[in-house]
C-alpha positions as CSV (number, residue, x, y, z in Angstrom):
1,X,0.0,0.0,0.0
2,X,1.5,3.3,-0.8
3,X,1.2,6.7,0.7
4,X,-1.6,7.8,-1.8
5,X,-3.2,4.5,-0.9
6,X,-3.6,5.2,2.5
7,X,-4.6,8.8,2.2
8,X,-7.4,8.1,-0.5
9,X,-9.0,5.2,1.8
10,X,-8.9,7.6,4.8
11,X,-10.3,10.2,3.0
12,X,-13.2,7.8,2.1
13,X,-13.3,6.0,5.7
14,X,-13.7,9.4,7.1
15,X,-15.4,11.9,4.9
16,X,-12.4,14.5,5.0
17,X,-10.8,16.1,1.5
18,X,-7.8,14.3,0.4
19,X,-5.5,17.5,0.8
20,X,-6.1,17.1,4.6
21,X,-5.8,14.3,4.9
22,X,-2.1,14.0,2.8
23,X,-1.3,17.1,5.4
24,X,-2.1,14.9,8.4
25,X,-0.4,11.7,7.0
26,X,2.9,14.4,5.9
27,X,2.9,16.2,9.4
28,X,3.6,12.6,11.2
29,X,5.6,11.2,8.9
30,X,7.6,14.2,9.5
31,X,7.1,14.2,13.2
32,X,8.5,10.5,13.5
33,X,11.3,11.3,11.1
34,X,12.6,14.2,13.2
35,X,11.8,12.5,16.7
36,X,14.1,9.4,15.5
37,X,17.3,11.6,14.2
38,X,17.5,13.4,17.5
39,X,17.3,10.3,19.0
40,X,14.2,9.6,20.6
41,X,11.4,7.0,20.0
42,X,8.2,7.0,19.1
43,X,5.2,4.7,20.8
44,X,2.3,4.4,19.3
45,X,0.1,2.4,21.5
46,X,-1.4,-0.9,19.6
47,X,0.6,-0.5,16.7
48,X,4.2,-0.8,17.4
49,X,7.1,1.6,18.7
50,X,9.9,3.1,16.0
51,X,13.0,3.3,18.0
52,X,16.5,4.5,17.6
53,X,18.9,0.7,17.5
54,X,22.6,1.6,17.5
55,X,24.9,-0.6,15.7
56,X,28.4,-1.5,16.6
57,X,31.4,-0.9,15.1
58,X,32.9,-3.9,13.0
59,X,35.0,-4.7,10.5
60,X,34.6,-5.8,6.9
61,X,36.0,-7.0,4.1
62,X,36.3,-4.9,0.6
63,X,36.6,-8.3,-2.1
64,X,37.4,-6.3,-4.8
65,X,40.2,-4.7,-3.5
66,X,41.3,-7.4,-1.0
67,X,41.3,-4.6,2.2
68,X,39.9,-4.4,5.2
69,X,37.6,-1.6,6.5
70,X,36.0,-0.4,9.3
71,X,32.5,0.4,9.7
72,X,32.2,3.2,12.3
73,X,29.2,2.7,15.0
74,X,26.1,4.4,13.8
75,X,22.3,4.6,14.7
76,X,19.5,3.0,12.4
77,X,15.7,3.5,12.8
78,X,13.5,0.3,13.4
79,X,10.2,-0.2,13.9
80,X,8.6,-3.0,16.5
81,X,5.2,-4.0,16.4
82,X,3.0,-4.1,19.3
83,X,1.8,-7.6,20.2
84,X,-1.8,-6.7,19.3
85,X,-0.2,-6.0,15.9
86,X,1.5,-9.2,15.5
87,X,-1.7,-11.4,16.3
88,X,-3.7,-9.3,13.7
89,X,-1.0,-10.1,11.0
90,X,-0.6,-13.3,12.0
91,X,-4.6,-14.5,11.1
């Protein structure tokens, strides 16, 4: 389902124009986005937390050029479902 998916069958669920509904969908998209590159998560109760997972420096291996390099620690965003979520997907 894409983004114009989800804002065309809200906009029929709900009765409200398109165009307000894209803002609302934009404005939390945006809102999750920012929240997670200064590092904090987001909960969204019964649907699953997005949260900040920091991943270790290690080592790998460039083939082509037969070297080694290192792969600085850095943070990734990840989302978890909520257990409610995984039983609905799971039917």
């Amino acid at each position: 389902m894409t983004k114009a998916e989800i804002v065309n069958e809200i906009a029929k669920t709900t009765g409200i124009e398109k165009a307000n509904v894209l803002a609302v969908v934009e404005g939390l998209m945006t809102s999750i986005k920012y929240s997670l590159a200064h590092g904090e998560n987001v909960y969204l109760r019964g649907f699953g937390s997005f949260i900040v997972k920091e991943r270790k420096e290690k080592t790998a291996r460039n083939i082509s050029k037969n070297t080694t390099i290192i792969i600085p620690a850095h943070n990734i965003p990840a989302f978890k479902p909520a257990a409610e979520f995984k039983k609905e997907v799971a039917k």
